[in-house]
TORPA-470370 format. One record per residue (C-alpha): x negated, y, z; residue in one letter. Coordinates in pm, whole numbers, plus 50000, padded with zeros to 5 digits. Example, Ala and Ser with C-alpha at 12.3 -4.5 7.8 and 13.67 -1.06 7.14 Angstrom:
BEGIN
487704955050780A
486334989450714S
This chain:
BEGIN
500005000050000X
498555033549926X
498125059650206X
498035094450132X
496605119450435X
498155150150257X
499965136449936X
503065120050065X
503935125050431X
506555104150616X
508195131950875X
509425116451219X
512185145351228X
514495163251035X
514035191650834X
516915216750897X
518305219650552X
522405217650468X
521565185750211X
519855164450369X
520795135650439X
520715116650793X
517385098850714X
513965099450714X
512165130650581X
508935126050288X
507225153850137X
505475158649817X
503335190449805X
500915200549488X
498045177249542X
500415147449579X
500265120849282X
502555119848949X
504125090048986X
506265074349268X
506955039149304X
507895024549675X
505005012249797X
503225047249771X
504855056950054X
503805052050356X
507425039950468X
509935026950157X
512395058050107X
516255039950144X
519615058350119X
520035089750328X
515855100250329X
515305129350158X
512315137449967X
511015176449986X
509075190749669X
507245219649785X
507185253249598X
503945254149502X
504235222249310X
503675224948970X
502665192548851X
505445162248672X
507385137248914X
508085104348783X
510015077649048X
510515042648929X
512235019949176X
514015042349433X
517225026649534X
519225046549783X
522765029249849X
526765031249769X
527295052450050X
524465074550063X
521455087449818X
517805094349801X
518185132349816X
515395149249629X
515635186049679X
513095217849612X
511535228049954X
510055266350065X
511175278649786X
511805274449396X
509705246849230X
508415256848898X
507045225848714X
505865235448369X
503925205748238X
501735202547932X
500205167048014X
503815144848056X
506515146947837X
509265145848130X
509305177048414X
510775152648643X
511975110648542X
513705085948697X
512965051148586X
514895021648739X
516455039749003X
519615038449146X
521565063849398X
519605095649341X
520455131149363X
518365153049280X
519585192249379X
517645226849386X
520035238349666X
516915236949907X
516475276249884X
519405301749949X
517445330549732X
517395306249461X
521085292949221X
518515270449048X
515795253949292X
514035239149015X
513375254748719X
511345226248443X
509175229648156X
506995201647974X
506615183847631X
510255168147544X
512445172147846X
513385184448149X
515085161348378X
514665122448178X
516855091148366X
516375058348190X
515245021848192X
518265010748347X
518645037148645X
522615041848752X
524365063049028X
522105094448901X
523335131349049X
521825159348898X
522525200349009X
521105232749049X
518175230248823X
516825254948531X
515345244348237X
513625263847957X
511245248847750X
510305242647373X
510195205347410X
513165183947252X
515325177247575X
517085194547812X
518625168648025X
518185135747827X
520045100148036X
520135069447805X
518435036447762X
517255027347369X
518554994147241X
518545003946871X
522074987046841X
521004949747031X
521334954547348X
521164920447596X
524584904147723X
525944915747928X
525874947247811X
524044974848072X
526064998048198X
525155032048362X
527535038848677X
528315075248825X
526685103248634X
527205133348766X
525375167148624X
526855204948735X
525835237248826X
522585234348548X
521045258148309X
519315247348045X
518665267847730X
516065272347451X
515575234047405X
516705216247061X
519305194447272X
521045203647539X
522165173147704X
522155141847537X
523645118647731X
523845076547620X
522385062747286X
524155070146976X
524125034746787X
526375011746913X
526664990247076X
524744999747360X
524445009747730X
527825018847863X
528765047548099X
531015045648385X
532465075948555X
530625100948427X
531045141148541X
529915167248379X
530555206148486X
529705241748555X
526675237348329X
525465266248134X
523745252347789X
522105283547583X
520275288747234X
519775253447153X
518275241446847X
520845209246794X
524015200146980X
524665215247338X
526015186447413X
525925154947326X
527495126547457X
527875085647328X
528585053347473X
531005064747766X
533675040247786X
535425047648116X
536495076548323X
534635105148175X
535375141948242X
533845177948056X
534765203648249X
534085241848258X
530875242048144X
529615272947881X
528185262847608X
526485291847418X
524345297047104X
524185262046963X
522535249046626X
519845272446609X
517765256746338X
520685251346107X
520695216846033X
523745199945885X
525185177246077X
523215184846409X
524785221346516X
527665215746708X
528415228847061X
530085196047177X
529545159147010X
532255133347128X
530555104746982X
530665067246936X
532615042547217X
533965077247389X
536785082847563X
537485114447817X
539005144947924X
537475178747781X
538915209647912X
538185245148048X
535065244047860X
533995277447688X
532495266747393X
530915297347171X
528575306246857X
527435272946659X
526285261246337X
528955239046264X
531935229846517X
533115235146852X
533915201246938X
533235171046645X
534805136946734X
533815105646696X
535205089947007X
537505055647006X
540345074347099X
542435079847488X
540595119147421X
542125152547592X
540995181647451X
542785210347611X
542405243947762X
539005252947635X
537805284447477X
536675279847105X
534725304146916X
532485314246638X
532295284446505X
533755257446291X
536485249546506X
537325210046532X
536215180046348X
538045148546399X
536525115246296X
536525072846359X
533425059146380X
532005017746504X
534195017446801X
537855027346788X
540795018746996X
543885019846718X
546115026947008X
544715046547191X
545315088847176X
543485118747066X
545435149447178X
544105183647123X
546075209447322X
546555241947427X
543365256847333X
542365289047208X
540995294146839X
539245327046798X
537125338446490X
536655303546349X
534185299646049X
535465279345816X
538935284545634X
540575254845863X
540615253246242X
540985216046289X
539615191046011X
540755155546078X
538985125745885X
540725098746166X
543505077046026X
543085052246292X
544025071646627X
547385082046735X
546685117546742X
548265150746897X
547475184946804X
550375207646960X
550785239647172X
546995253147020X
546805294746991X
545125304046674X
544295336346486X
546635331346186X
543355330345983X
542975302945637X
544625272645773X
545015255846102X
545475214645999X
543255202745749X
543695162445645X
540905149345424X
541345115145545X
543855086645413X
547555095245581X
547325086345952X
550135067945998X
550955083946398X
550385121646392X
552055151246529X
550915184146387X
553465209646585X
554095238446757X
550715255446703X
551065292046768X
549545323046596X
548845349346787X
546105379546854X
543255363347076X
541625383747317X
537765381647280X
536605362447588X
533375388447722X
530555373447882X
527955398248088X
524505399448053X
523115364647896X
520295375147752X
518965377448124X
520375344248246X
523125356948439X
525775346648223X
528985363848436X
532445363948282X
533525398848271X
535995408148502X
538375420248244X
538895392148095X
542755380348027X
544055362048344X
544585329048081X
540455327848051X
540525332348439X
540045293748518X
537205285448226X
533725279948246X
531885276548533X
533545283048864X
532565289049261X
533335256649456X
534095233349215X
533295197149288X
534075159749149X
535235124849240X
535365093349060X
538805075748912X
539775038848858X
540955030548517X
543835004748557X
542904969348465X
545764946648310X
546164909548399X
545384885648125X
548354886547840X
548614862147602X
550704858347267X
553814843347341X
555614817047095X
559144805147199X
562084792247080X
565474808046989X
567934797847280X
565574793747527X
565864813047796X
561964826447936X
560634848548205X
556754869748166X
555054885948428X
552324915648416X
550084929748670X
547754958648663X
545664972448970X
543114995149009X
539994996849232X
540785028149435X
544705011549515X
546255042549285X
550065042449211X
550355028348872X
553095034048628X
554065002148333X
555775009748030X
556614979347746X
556934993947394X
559094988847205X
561394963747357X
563534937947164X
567584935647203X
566874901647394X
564524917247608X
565004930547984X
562344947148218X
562674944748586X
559914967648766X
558704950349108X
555784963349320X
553564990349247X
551564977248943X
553844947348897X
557124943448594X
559124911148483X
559864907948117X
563344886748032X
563654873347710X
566894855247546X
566304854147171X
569214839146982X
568734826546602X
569954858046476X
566644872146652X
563844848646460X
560624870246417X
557484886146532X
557824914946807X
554674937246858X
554414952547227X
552304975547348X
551914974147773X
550635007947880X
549255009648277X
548735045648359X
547065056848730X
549145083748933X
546165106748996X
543865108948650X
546495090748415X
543685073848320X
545355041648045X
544805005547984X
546804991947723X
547304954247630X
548914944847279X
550664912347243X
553254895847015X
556044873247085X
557324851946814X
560664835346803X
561074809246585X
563444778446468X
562504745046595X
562174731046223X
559244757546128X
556304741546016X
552504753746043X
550744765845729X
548374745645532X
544944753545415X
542494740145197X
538414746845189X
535394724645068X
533524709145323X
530384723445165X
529624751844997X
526244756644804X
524744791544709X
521384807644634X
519474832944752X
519574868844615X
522974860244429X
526334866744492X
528984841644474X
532634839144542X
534844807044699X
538754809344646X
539864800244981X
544124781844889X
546634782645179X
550284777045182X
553464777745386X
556724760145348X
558624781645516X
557334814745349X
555914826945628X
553204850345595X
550024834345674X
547014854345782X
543574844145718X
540064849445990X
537154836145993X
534544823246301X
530994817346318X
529754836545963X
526164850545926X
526214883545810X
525624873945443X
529084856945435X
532034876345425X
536024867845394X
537754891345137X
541494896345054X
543004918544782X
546594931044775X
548184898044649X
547144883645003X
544204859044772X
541274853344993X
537574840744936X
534614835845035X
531744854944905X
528214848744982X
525174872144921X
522314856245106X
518874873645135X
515304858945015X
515074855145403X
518564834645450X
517704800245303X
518984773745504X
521914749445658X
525094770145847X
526994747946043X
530854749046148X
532094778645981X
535414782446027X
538714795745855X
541554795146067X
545084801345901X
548344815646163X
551594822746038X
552284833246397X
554614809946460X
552744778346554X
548634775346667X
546664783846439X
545424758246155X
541244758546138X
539194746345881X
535464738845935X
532734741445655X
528784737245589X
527244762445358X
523314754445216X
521594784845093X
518784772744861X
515914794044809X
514944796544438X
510804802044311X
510304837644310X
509444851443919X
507324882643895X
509834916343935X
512384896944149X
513204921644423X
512594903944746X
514004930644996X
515404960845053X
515994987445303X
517725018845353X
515605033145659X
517735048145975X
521145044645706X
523595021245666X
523294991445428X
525154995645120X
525964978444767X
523324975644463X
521674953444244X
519884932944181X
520064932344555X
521544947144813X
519594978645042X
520194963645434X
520704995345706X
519014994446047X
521205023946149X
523755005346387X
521324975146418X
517634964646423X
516594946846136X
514424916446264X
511294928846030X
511414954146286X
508264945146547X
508354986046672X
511065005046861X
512455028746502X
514785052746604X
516955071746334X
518345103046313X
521905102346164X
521045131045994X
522485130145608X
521715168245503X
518815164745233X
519205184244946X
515935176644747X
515655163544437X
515375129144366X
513335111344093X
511755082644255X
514475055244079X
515965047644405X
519155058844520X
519985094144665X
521895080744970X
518545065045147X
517235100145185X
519565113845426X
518435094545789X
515695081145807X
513215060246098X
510305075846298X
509135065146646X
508435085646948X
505725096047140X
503315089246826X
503795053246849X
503085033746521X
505265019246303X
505534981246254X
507114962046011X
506494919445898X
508294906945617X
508184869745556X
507824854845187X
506204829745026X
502084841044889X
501384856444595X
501654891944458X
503794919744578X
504914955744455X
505574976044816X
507615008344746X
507815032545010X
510475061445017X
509755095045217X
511365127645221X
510765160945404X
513265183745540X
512895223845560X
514265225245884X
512445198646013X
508985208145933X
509585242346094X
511085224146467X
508915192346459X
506325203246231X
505175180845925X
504375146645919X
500935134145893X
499765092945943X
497855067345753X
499815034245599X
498285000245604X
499344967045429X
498384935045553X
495674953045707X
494454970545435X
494535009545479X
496395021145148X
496745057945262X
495075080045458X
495995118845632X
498995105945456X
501615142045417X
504475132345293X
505325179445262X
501895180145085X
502455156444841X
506135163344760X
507305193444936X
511025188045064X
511405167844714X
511805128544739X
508305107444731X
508125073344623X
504315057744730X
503895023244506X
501164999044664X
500034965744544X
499384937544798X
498384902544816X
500424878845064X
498184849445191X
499574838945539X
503574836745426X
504364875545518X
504004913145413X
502704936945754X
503374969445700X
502214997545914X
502125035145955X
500075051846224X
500525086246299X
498045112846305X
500365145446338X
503685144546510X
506165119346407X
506125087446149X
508925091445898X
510065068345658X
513275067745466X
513485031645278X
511085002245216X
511444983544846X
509514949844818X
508914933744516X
């Protein structure tokens, strides 16, 4: 165990300060050490200690393994003073790694709103490798680097079963400006690590170069609230300048916000629906984009209420790409300005567009930001009274209801049956059922709190399929679960479908082929068609005339024997009918120009020939031996030449913290064509500065003070390369000299 005489001090008494806890006292002055694990104290810090950070430290704090407990946390709280850490060596002001039951709080000095005010090379305040039950207030940061307040784990879209999840987030009462992201809060490829009751409020987020927010992954009880959100998009690029991203697997309520002065929109949403947008402030900017992306609930909400539109940029206030989401956009105030519904997306089949008033609104003054300050004039309309950040606020957690297991139901006309559903919640909430839409032979009878009985009598006359939706609601957040089930009534002569499928299916690599899949029914029932168990090379298609197949489009790499595939046929009136199959991919000798692989780099996979480009943008490709992140980003506007198409220039991969970049493809030896694909973007060669590395191929180095801005300018760059395989694989590798590895799409040939 490391002892420190003057580093880390374990106090036998309390240090009279409002926060602390009713522990154990440690203190960390400027000669103390960067990093803090358990056994460098002299006494294992455990829930109620509190750890004191002297003013006149100045130097990064990283803590990996502090656990405090569910009833109280490690406090970690600025001491005699403000703490000003402005770091040049450590890319985080202050980390958490692996720790759980933390708060960290700059309330330890009344002259001071912000105790802590960070600086270093990418972020602030960092919480990752699987740290939960994080609390976060009262701290300043202004800094160049990339991060404000950054809280997510990286899983590139493969994260381990189950999957993590980060519980109790709560960040309020921050300032953070002049960063490129604000907050950015959970991974933005999904799957990944989910967040559990997450808080966020009274944060003031200023002249930031990307979103001011940014938020993914948060699946349960999540709440925006009256934060200000000022100045965002600064370096103009497309897709990237919004004051508030609601993105993949999101839920939440968003209200009271004041969100002001962007590049693009106000709020942009990609959530999975049950979203409340209401009561916020929304101006000089785009308004409101409303998108679907991986993960969307079909019945779930997204309501948009009773906010206030005020010099909007574009022509239309709220432009909605989601036809999957119930949606609500009623009782907004707008300007009268262009239009206020805009509907680029196929006809969503449950919307209400109504009641959305025009009227003058009163510009919303804020005092004296340039100094930090950041007051809401005082003669501001009493309806702006309650947004933004307010004295005394404060949070608590909610329980989402959680429904019993439901099952489909098939039963017989003229028999009589009887269902019962439960939901409860964690925090014993009053919770509210509701069964929609009920049958004529259906009666509900509502028991105890969380409890309903469901009585059904069908007669002949009622022979069918009945969709229901069971909604629990909680009494205090109306947080919803919903279950959707079917109950089938049928005759007792109705007979299951039939379906027919080889028992083995042959195909070849880098072809595609199609199997006719033939099903019937002889009572002219509809019969739906799924499939079980298919690699991603294998897909089940239908067309209008309810005809399905099987097509297959293996990759060089997917040679091989698949086992018990399976096709299973309902009508929805009997069990389903399942049909297993064997498909052999053979692998074929390679001739010279045969494209072996393909891929779009940080996109998503999409058609061409003679093969296919994969995407690692929602997934990690297993060529992949390095940790590629990609950017999402699809605003290039170069021009293109290189052969390949335009599309793979838009994200791209690049690694952090100059790592290298490390791809192995497997083929058989022999002689290869490598085409790499590179691009430069204006905007970010003036934030991140150009690109410089060196590229090697099966260990060969092919370029060197490699710039892909030098070579091209913001034009697309193909680099061709000639290799020789001779142990069964192609290495690829791109080592950077100067800032960040890019690379936009990999052609092997």
């Amino acid at each position: 165990m490391v002892r420190l005489s003057f580093g880390v001090l374990v106090l036998f008494f309390l240090v009279p300060c409002i926060i602390m806890a009713q522990g154990r006292a440690f203190y960390i002055n400027n000669s103390s050490p960067t990093y803090y694990t358990p056994d460098v104290f002299e006494a294992i810090p455990v829930g109620g200690d509190t750890i004191f950070v002297d003013a006149l430290r100045q130097e990064t704090l990283i803590f990996n393994g502090l656990y405090g407990n569910d009833t109280l946390p490690i406090v970690v709280v600025n001491h005699n003073g403000r703490v000003f850490i402005n770091s040049d060596k450590h890319h985080s002001a202050i980390e958490f790694r692996n720790c759980k039951h933390i708060k960290l709080t700059g309330t330890g000095s009344s002259d001071h709103q912000y105790g802590f005010k960070l600086s270093a090379i990418n972020s602030g305040v960092s919480v990752n490798n699987q740290s939960s039950h994080i609390e976060i207030g009262q701290i300043e940061i202004d800094h160049q680097g990339f991060f404000g307040i950054v809280v997510k784990d990286d899983y590139y879209g493969n994260p381990p079963e189950p999957i993590p999840v980060f519980e109790k987030l709560a960040i309020h009462n921050c300032l953070v400006k002049n960063v490129v992201e604000g907050m950015y809060l959970g991974e933005t490829v999904t799957p990944g690590m989910e967040f559990r009751h997450v808080r966020i409020y009274n944060n003031i987020v200023y002249n930031t170069g990307r979103e001011g927010i940014q938020i993914a992954n948060m699946a349960d009880d999540i709440e925006v609230y009256n934060n200000l959100i000022l100045n965002s998009g600064l370096t103009n690029e497309g897709g990237q300048g919004n004051n508030i991203q609601i993105g993949d697997n999101t839920i939440g309520n968003f209200y009271n916000n004041i969100v002001m002065n962007a590049f693009e929109n106000g709020f942009i949403v990609f959530g999975s629906g049950d979203i409340n947008i209401y009561n916020n402030y929304i101006s000089g900017n785009r308004g409101m984009f409303v998108d679907n992306r991986k993960v969307t609930d079909a019945l779930a909400e997204i309501v948009v209420s009773n906010n206030y539109f005020s010099n909007i940029t574009r022509d239309n206030v709220l432009v909605n790409y989601n036809e999957l989401n119930p949606m609500r956009i009623i009782d907004n105030k707008w300007e009268g300005r262009g239009k206020f519904y805009h509907d680029i997306s196929p006809r969503n089949p449950d919307l209400v567009v109504e009641n959305n008033t025009v009227m003058q609104i009163e510009p919303l003054i804020i005092s004296d930001p340039a100094n930090g300050n950041f007051n809401l004039a005082i003669q501001n309309p009493d309806q702006y009274k309650k947004l933004g950040p307010q004295p005394g606020l404060g949070h608590q957690f909610n329980c989402t209801p959680i429904i019993g297991f439901i099952d489909n139901l098939i039963i017989e006309s003229g028999a009589d049956t009887t269902l019962h559903f439960t939901a409860v919640t964690c925090d014993h909430d009053s919770i509210e059922i509701t069964l929609a839409p009920l049958p004529s032979f259906a009666q509900i009878h509502y028991k105890e709190n969380g409890t309903v009985e469901l009585h059904l009598s069908p007669k002949a006359e009622h022979e069918g399929i009945y969709m229901i939706l069971l909604t629990a609601s909680d009494y205090s957040h109306k947080a919803k679960a919903r279950r959707q089930f079917s109950i089938a009534v049928r005759s007792k002569e109705n007979s299951p479908p039939v379906l027919t499928f080889p028992a083995t299916i042959e195909a070849v690599v880098n072809t595609r082929q199609q199997f006719p899949i033939s099903y019937s029914d002889a009572d002219g029932d509809k019969v739906t068609i799924s499939a079980e168990n298919f690699p991603p090379f294998v897909k089940l298609l239908s067309n209008e005339k309810q005809e399905y197949e099987v097509e297959v489009h293996p990759r060089y790499v997917d040679s091989g024997v698949y086992n018990r595939l399976r096709l299973i046929a309902t009508d929805g009136f009997n069990d389903p009918v399942v049909v297993e199959f064997t498909l052999i991919v053979e692998t074929v000798e390679l001739s010279k120009g045969d494209v072996v692989f393909r891929v779009n780099c940080g996109g998503p996979a999409f058609a061409d020939e003679p093969i296919d480009w994969e995407g690692n943008y929602n997934n990690r490709l297993y060529y992949e031996l390095s940790n590629n992140h990609s950017t999402g980003s699809h605003s290039w506007y170069g021009k293109n030449t290189t052969g390949a198409p335009a599309c793979i220039f838009g994200p791209w991969n690049y690694t952090l913290n100059q790592q290298p970049m490390h791809w192995l493809f497997p083929c058989e030896n022999g002689d290869y064509t490598v085409n790499l694909f590179f691009a430069e973007r204006e905007q970010d060669t003036q934030v991140l500065q150009e690109s410089v590395f060196s590229i090697e191929i099966n260990g060969v180095l092919v370029a060197e003070n490699f710039s892909i801005y030098k070579q091209a300018g913001f034009n697309a760059l193909k680099k061709t390369f000639f290799t020789t395989s001779n142990e069964n694989h192609i290495e690829i590798r791109l080592l950077p000299l100067e800032n960040q590895v890019k690379l936009h799409g990999i052609e092997i040939k």
